[in-house]
C-alpha positions as CSV (number, residue, x, y, z in Angstrom):
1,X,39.4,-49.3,32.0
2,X,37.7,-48.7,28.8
3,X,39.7,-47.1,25.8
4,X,38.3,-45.2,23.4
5,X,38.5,-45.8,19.8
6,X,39.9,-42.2,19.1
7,X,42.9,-43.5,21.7
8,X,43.0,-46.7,19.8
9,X,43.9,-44.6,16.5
10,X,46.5,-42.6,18.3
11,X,47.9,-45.3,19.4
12,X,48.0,-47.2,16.3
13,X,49.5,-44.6,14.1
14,X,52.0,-44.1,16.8
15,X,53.6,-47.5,16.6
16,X,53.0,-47.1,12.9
17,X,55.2,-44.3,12.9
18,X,57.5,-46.0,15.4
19,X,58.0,-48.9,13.2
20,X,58.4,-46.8,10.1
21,X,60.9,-44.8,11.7
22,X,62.6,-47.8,13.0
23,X,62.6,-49.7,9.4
24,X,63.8,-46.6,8.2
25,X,67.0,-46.7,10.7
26,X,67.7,-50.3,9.8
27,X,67.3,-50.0,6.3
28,X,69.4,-46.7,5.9
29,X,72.6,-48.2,5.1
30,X,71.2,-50.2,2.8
31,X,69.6,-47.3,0.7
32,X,72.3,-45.5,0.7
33,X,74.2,-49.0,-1.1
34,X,70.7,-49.3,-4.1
35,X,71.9,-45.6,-4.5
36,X,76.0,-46.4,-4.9
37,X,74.7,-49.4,-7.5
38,X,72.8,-47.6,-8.9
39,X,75.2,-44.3,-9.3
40,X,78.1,-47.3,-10.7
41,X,75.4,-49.1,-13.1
42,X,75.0,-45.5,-15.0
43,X,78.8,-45.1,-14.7
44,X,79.4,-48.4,-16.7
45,X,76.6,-48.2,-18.6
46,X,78.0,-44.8,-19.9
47,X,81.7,-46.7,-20.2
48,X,80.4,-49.6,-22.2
49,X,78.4,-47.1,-24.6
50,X,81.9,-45.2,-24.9
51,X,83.7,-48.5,-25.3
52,X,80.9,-49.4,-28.5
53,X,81.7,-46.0,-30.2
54,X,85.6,-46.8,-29.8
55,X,85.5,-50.3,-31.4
56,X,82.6,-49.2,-34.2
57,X,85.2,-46.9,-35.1
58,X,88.1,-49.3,-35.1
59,X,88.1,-49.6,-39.0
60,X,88.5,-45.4,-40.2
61,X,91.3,-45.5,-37.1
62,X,93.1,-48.0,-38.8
63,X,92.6,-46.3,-42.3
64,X,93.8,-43.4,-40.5
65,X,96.7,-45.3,-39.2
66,X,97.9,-46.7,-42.4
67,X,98.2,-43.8,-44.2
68,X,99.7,-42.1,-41.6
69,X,102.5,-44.8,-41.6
70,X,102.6,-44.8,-45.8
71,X,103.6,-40.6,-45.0
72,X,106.8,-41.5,-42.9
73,X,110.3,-41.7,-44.5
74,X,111.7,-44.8,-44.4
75,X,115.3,-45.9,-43.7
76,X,117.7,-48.8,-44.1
77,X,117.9,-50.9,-41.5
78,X,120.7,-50.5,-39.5
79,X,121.7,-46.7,-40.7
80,X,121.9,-43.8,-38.6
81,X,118.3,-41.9,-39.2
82,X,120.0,-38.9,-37.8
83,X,122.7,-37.6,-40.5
84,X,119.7,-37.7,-43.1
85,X,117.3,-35.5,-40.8
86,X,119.8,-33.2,-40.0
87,X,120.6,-32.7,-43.5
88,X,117.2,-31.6,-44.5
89,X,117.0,-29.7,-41.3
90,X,119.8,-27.5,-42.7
91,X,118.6,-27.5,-45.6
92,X,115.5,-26.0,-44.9
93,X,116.8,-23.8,-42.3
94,X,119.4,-22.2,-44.6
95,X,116.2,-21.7,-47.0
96,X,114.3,-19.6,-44.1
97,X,118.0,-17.8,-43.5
98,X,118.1,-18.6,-39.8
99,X,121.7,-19.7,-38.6
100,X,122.2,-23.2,-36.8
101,X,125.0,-22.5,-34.2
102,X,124.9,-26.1,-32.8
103,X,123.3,-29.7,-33.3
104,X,122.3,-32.1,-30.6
105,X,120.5,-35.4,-32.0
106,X,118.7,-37.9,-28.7
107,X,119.3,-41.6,-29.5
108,X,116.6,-43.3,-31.5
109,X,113.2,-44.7,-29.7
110,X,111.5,-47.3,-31.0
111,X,107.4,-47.2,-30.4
112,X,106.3,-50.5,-31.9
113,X,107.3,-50.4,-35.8
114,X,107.9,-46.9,-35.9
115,X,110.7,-45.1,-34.6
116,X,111.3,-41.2,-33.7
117,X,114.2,-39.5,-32.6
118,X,114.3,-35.6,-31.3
119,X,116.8,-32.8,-32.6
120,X,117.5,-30.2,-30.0
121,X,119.5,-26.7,-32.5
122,X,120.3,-23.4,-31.1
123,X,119.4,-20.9,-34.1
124,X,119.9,-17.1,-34.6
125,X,117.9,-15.1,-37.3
126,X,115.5,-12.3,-37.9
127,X,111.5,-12.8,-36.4
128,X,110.4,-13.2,-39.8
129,X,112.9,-16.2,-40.7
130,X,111.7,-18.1,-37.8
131,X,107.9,-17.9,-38.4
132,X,108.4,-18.9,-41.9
133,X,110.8,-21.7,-41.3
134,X,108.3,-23.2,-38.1
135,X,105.4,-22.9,-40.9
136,X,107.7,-24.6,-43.2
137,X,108.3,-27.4,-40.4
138,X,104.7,-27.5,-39.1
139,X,103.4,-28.0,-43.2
140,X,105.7,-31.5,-43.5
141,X,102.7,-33.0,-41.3
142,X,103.3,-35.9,-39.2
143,X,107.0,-36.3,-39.9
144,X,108.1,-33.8,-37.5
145,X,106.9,-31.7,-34.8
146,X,108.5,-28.4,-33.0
147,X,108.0,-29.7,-29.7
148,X,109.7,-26.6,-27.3
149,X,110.6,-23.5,-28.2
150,X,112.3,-20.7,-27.0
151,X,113.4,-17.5,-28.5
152,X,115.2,-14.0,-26.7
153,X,116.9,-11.3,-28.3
154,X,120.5,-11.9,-29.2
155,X,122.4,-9.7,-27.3
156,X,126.2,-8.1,-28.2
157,X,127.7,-5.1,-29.2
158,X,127.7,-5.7,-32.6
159,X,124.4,-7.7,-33.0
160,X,121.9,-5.6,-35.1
161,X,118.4,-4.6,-33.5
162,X,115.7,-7.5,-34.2
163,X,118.3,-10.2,-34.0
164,X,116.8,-13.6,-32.3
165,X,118.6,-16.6,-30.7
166,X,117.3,-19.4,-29.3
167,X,116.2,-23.4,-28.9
168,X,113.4,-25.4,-30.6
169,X,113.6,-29.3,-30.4
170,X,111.5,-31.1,-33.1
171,X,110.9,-35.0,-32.9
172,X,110.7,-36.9,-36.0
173,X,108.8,-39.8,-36.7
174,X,110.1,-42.4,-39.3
175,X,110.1,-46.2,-40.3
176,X,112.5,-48.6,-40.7
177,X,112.9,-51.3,-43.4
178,X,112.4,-55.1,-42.4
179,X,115.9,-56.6,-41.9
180,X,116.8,-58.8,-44.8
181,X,116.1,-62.8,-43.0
182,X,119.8,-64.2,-42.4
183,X,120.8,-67.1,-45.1
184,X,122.3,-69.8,-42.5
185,X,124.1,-72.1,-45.0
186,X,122.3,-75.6,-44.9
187,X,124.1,-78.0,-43.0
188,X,125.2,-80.5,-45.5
189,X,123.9,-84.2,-45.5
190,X,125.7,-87.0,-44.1
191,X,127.9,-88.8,-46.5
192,X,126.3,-92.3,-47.0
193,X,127.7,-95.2,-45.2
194,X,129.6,-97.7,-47.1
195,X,129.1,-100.9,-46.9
196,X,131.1,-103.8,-46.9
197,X,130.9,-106.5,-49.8
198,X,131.9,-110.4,-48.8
C-alpha cells in the first residue's frame, strides 16, 4: 500500500495537533500556577513599593508626632486627669450657655506614653449653644474629640420651644510626667573589723 504524500501531511499535522493538545492538558495546571506567581509577584511588588513610601516618610511622621505630643496637657504623675478636664469642660460649657445635668468620667487608658480618658455629659440648651460650644471643642485640636453625639428635643410642660437635651462623649488625650526615680537610702558600709593587738 502506497501512501500519498498529501496523506502523509494529514497525518502529520494530526499527531501534531494531538500532541499539542495533549501538552496542552498536561501543562494546564501548571499555567494556571506561572499565572498565580505571577498575579502574587505584582501584588508584592506593589506592597514593597507601598512599604518604601511608608518608611521614606518615617522622618515628617515623627516630626508630626512630636509636636503633636508637645500640644497635649500634661499632668502630675499620680493625680487624677479627670477633676481638671472636667473643670474646663464646665467651664467652656457654661461659656456656650448649655446646662450639664450629669458627669460620667471612664477610667484612664494608657496607649504607650500617652494617656486618654472619655467624658460621657448629658447637656440641655438652645441649637445655637451647642453648635458653638462643639466648634469651641472641635478648635482645641488634638486634645479632645466629640466622639458620639446625640441630641432630641427636651420635652415637658414647662420647657420652652427650641429646647435640646442630650449626650456627647468626648475623649481627651493627655501626657503624664515621668515619676520622680525612688531615692533607696544606701545601705551603709560594714563597720571595719578590729583586730586584736598581742
Amino acid at each position: 500500500m502506497k501512501v500519498a504524500a498529501r496523506e502523509l501531511n494529514l497525518l502529520g499535522l494530526t499527531l501534531a495537533v494531538l500532541l499539542l493538545a495533549l501538552t496542552y492538558l498536561a501543562l494546564k495546571s501548571k499555567f494556571q500556577e506561572w499565572a498565580d506567581f505571577r498575579a502574587q509577584r505584582e501584588d508584592l511588588l506593589a506592597r514593597q513599593e507601598a512599604a518604601q513610601r511608608l518608611l521614606d516618610s518615617r522622618a515628617d511622621v515623627e516630626a508630626r508626632l512630636a509636636e503633636f505630643r508637645q500640644g497635649l496637657p500634661v499632668f502630675a504623675a499620680g493625680k487624677k486627669a479627670e477633676s481638671e478636664l472636667l473643670q474646663g469642660l464646665e467651664k467652656m460649657v457654661g461659656q456656650h450657655n448649655l446646662t450639664l445635668t450629669r458627669r460620667e468620667a471612664d477610667a484612664e487608658r494608657q496607649a504607650g506614653d500617652l494617656y486618654e480618658t472619655a467624658v460621657t455629659c448629658y447637656w440641655e440648651g438652645e441649637l445655637d449653644a451647642l453648635v458653638n460650644f462643639l466648634y469651641a471643642q472641635q478648635s482645641q485640636g488634638a486634645v479632645s474629640d466629640v466622639r458620639a453625639l446625640s441630641v432630641q428635643p427636651a420635652g415637658g410642660k414647662d420647657v420652652p420651644a427650641g429646647r435640646l437635651k442630650g449626650t456627647f462623649t468626648i475623649d481627651y488625650a493627655y501626657r503624664r510626667e515621668p515619676a520622680a526615680p525612688e531615692n533607696k537610702p544606701e545601705p551603709a558600709a560594714p563597720a571595719p573589723a578590729e583586730t586584736e593587738q598581742p
